[in-house]
SERO-4910 file (N, C-alpha, C, O; in steps of 0.05 Angstrom, whole numbers):
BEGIN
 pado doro    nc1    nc2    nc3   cac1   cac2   cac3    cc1    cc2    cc3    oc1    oc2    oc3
  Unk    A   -535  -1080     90   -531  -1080     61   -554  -1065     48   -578  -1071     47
  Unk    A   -541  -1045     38   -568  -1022     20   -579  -1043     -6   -603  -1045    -13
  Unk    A   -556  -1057    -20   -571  -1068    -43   -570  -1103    -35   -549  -1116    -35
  Unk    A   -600  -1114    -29   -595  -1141    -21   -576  -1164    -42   -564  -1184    -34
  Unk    A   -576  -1153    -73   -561  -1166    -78   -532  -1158    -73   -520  -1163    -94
  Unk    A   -518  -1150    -58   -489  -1147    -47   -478  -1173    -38   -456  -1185    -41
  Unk    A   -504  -1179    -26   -502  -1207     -4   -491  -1232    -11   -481  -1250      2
  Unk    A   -495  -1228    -37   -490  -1252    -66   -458  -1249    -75   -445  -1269    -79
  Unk    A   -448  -1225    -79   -420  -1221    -85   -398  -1239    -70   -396  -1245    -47
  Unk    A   -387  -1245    -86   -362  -1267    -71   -359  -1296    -90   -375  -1302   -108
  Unk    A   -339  -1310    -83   -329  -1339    -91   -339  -1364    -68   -331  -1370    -45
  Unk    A   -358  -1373    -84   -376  -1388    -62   -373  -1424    -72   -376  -1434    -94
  Unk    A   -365  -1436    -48   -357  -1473    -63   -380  -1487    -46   -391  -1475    -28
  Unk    A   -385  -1511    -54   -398  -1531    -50   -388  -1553    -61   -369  -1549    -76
  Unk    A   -396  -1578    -56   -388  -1603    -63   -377  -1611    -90   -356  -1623    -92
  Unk    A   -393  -1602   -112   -399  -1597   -136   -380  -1581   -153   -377  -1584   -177
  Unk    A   -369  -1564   -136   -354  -1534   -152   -348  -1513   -136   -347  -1513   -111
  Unk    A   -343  -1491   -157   -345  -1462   -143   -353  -1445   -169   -344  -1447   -192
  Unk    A   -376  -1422   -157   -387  -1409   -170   -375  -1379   -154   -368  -1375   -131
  Unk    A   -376  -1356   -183   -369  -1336   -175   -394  -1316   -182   -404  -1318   -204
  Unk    A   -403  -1295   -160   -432  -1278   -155   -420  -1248   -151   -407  -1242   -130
  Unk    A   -425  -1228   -174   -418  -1203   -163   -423  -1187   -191   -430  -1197   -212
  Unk    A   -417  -1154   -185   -421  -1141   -204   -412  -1133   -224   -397  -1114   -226
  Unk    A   -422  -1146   -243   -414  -1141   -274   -394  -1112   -280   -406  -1090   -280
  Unk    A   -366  -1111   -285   -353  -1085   -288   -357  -1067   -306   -347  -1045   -305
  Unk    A   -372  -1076   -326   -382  -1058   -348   -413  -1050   -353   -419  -1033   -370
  Unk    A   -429  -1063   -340   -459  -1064   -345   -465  -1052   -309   -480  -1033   -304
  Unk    A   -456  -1064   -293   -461  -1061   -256   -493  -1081   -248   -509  -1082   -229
  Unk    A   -489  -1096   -273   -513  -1120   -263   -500  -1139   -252   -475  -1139   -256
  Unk    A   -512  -1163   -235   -513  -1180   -213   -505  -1202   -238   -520  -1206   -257
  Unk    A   -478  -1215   -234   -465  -1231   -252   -462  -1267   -244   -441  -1272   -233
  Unk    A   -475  -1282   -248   -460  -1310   -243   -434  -1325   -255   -426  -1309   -272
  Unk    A   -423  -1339   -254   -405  -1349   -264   -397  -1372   -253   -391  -1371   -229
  Unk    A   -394  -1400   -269   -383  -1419   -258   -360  -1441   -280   -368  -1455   -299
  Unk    A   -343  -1440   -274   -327  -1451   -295   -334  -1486   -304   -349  -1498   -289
  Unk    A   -324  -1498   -326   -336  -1510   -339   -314  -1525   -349   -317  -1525   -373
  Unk    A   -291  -1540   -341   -269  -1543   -358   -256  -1522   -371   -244  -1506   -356
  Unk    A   -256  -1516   -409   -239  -1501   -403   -262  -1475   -410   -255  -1452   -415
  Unk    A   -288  -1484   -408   -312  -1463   -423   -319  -1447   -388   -306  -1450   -367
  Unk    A   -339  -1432   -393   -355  -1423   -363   -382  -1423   -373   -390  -1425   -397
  Unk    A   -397  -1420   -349   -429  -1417   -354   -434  -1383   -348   -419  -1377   -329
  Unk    A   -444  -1368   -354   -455  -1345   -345   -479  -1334   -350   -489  -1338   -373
  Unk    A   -495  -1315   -327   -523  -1316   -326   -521  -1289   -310   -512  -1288   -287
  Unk    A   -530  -1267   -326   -545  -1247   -310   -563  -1254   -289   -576  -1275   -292
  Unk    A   -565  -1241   -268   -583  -1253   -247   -604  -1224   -237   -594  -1203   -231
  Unk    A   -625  -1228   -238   -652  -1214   -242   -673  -1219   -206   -688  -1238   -199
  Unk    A   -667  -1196   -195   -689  -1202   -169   -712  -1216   -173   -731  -1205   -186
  Unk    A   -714  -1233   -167   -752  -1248   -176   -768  -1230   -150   -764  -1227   -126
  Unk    A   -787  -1219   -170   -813  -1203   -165   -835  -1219   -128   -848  -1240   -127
  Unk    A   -831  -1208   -116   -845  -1220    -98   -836  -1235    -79   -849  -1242    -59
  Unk    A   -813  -1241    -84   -788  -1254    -66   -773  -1248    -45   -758  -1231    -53
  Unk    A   -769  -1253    -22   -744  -1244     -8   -721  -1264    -17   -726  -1288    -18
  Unk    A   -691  -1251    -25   -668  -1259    -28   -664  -1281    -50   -648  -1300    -48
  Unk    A   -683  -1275    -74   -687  -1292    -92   -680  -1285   -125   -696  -1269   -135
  Unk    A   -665  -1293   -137   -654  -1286   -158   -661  -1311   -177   -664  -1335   -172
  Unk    A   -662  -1292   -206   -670  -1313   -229   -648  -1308   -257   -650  -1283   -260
  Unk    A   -640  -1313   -266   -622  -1311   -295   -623  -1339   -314   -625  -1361   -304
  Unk    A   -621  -1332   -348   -613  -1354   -361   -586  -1356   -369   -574  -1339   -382
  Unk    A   -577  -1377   -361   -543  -1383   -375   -547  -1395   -400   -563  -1409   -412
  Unk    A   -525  -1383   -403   -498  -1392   -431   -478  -1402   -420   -467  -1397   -399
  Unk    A   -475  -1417   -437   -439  -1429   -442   -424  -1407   -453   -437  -1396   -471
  Unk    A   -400  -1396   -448   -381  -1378   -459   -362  -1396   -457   -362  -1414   -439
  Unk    A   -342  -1393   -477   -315  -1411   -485   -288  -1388   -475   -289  -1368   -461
  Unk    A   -270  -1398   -484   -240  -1394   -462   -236  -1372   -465   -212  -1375   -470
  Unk    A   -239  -1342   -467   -223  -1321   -468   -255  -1310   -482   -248  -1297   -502
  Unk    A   -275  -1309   -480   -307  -1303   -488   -315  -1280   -472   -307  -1290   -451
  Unk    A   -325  -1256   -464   -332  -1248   -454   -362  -1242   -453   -369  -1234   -475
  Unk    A   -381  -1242   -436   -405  -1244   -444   -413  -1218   -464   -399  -1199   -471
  Unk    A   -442  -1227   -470   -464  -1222   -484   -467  -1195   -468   -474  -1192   -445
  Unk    A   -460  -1178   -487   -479  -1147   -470   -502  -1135   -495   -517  -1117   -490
  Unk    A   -503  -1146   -518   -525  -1142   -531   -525  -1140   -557   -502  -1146   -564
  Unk    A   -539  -1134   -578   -534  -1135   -608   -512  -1121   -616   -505  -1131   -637
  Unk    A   -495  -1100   -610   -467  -1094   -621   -451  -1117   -612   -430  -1115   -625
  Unk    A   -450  -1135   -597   -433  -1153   -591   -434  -1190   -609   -423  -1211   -606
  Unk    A   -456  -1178   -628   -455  -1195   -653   -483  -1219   -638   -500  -1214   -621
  Unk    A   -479  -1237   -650   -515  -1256   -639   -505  -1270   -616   -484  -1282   -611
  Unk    A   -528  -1265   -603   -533  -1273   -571   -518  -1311   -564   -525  -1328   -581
  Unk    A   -509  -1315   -551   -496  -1341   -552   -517  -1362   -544   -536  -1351   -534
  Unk    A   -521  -1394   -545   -538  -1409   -549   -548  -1407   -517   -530  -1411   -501
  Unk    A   -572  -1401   -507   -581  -1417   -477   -577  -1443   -469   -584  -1462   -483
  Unk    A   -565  -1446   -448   -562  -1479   -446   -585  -1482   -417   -594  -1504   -411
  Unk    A   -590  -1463   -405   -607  -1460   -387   -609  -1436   -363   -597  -1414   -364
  Unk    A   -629  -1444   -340   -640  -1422   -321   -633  -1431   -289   -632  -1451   -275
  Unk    A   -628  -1407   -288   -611  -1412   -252   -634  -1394   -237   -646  -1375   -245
  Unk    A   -635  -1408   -209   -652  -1393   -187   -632  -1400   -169   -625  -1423   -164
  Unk    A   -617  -1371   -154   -604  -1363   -135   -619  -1361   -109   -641  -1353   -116
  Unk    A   -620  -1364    -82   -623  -1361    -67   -602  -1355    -44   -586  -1368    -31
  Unk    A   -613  -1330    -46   -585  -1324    -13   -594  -1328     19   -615  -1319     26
  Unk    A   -577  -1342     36   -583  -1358     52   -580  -1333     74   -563  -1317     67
  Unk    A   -592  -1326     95   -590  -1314    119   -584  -1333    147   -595  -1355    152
  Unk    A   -568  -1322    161   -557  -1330    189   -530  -1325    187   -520  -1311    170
  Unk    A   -518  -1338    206   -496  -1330    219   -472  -1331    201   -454  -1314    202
  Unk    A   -472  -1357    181   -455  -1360    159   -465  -1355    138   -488  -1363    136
  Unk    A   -453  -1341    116   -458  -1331     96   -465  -1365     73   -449  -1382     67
  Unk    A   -485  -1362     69   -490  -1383     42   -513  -1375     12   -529  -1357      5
  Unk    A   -503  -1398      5   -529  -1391    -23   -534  -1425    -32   -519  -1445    -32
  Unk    A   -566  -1421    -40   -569  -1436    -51   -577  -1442    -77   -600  -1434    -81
  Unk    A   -566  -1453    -96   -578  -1459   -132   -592  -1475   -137   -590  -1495   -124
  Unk    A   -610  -1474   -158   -619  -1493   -168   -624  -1492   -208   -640  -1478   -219
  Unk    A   -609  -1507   -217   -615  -1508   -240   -630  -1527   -262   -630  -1551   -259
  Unk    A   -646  -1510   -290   -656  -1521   -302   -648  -1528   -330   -644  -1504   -337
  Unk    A   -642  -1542   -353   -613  -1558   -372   -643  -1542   -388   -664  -1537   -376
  Unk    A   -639  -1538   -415   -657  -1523   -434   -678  -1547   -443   -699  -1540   -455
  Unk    A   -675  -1564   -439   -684  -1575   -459   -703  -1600   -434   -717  -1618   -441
  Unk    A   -697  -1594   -412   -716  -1608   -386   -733  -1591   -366   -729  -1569   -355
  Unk    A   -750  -1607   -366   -772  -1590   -354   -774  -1588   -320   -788  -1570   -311
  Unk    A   -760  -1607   -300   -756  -1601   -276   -731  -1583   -278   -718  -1576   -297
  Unk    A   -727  -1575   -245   -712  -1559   -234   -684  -1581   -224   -692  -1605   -226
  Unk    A   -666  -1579   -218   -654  -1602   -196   -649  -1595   -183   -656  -1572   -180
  Unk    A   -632  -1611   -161   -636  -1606   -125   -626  -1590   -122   -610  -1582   -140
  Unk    A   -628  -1579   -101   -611  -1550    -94   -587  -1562    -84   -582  -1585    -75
  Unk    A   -573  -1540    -87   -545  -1541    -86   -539  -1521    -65   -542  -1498    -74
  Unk    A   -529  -1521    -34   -523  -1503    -15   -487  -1502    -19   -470  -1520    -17
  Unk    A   -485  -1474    -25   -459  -1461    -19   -445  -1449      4   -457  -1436     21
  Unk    A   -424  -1453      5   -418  -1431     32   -392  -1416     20   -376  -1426      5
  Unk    A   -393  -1391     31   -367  -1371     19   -345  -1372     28   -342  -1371     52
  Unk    A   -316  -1377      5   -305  -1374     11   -281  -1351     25   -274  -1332     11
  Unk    A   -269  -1355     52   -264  -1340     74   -244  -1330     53   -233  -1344     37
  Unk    A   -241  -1297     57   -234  -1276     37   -233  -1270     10   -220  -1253     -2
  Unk    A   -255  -1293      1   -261  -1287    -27   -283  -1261    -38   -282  -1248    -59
  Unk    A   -300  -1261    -18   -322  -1236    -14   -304  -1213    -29   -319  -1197    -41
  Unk    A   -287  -1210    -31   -267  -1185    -45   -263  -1182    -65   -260  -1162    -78
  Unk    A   -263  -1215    -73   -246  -1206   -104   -274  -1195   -119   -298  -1199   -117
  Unk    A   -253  -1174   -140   -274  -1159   -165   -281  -1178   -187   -268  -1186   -206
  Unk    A   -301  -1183   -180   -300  -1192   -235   -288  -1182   -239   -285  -1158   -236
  Unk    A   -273  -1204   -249   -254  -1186   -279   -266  -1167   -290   -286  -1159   -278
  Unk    A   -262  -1155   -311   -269  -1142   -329   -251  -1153   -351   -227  -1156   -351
  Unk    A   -280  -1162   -379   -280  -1171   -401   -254  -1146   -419   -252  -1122   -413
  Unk    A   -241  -1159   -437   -226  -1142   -459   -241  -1148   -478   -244  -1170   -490
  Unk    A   -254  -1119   -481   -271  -1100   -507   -254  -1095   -529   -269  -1092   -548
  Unk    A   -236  -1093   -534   -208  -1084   -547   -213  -1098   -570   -208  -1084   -589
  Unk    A   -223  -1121   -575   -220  -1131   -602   -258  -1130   -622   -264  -1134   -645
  Unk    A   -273  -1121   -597   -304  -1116   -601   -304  -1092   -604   -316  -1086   -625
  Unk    A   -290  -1062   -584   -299  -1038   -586   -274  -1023   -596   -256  -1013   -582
  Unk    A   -275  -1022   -618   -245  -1006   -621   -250   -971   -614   -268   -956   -618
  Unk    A   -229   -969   -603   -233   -935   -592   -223   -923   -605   -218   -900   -597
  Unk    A   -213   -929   -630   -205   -905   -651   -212   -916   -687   -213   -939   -696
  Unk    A   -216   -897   -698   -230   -905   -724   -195   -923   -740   -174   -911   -744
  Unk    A   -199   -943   -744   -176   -952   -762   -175   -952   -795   -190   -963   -811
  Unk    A   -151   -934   -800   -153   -925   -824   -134   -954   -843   -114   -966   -836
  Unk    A   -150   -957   -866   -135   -978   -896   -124   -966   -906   -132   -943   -909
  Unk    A   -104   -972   -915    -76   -960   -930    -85   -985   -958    -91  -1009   -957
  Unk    A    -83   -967   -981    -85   -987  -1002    -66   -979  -1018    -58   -956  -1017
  Unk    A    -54   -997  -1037    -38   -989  -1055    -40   -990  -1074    -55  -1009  -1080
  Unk    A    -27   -972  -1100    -46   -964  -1120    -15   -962  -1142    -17   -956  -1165
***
């Protein structure tokens, strides 16, 4: 694997859930995602400096049909609810492990070991609909007079 975070891409479950790890279709950054009822959590994920196989991002809550935060044209940044540290597991079976921190607490909690699920490594991120954020043609007002 040329880019170690590749290793991370896929639909990964544990006891707890399932979280989804891969590349963002419109930005090509390292994406988290874990659903939430009917909201999700999502967190850019950032190589930590000095690390082998160690990733850092802060999540948001995004709500049902939300697409993330790509930056000030996309109106104010959504509330932090907290910070994720990724770790990708090496050996024979593909795993990861998380650990997250709630905004407003100052420990980490326990890690959380994942294992991937068998042919999920494939699926793409969606890709968010821009359509109602980026309009691709100037829309003209008709007024009447």
């Amino acid at each position: 694997v040329d880019n170690p975070g590749e290793g991370l891409h896929g639909c990964w479950k544990s006891e707890k859930g399932q979280v989804t790890i891969g590349k963002d279709p419109v930005t090509a950054r390292l994406s988290y995602t874990e659903p939430v009822g009917e909201e999700r959590v999502h967190g850019w994920l950032d190589p930590v400096a000095g690390e082998e196989s160690l990733w850092h991002g802060t999540l948001v809550l995004l709500k049902a049909g939300e697409g993330p935060w790509y930056g000030p044209s996309f109106g104010p940044p959504p509330e932090v609810v907290g910070d994720i540290k990724v770790r990708l597991l090496k050996g024979d079976k593909p795993g990861i492990e998380t650990q997250i921190r709630m905004q407003d607490e100052e420990d980490w909690s326990e890690l959380t070991k994942f294992e991937q699920e068998v042919g999920a490594e494939e699926k793409p991120m969606p890709t968010p609909d821009l359509s109602n954020l980026l309009p691709m043609e100037a829309r003209s007002e008709t007024r009447d007079t």
